[in-house]
N, C-alpha and C positions, 0 to 999 in steps of 0.2 A: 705856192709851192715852197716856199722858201720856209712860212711860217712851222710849213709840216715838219722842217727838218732843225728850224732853230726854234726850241721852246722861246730862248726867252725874246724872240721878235715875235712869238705868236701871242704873248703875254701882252707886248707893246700894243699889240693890233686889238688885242679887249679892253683897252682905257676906254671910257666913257668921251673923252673928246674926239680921240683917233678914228672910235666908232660911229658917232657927229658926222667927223666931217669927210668920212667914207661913207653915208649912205648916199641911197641914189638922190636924193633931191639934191642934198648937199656938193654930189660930186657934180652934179649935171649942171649945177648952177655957176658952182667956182672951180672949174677941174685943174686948176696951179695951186690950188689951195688942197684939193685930195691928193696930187702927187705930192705937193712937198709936204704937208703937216700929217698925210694919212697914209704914206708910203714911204718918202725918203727920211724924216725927220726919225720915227721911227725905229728904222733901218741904222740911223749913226747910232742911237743908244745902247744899240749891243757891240758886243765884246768883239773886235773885226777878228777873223779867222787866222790859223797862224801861216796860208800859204793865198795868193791872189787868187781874187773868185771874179767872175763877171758878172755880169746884171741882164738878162735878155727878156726884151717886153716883146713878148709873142701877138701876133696878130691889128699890126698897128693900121695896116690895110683896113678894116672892119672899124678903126675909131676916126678914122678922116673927115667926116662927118655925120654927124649924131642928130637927129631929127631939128635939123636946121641952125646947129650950134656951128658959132665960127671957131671956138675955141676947139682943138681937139692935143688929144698926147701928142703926135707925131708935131704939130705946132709948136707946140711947151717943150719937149728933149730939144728941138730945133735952136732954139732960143734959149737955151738954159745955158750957164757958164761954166 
């Protein structure tokens, strides 16, 4: 959603690495590694807005876990600094 409304983070999300390391194998494999390099990293390189915005990750129920993965998001924001 974000991307639809900020070109130049939707530009960020068509890099060849971004793209790497948000696919599915990729993200399933290393999912701290798709939030940060394929989501947050991303997200610094554009221009921050001129008024505060929030960040809301919809549906975190549904990632708790993932066909047998210990890692899941609600783990990772948990434990992120």
């Amino acid at each position: 959603m974000i991307a639809a409304k900020v070109p130049a983070y939707a530009a960020q999300l068509e890099t060849p690495d971004v793209r790497d390391v948000l696919s599915a194998r990729s993200s399933q494999l290393d999912p701290a590694s798709a939030l940060e390099l394929g989501l947050l990293s991303p997200l610094g390189q554009v221009s921050p807005p001129p008024s505060s915005r929030y960040l809301l990750i919809d549906a975190l129920d549904e990632s708790l876990a993932w066909q047998g993965q210990t890692d899941s998001i609600v783990r990772l924001l948990a434990f992120s600094d």
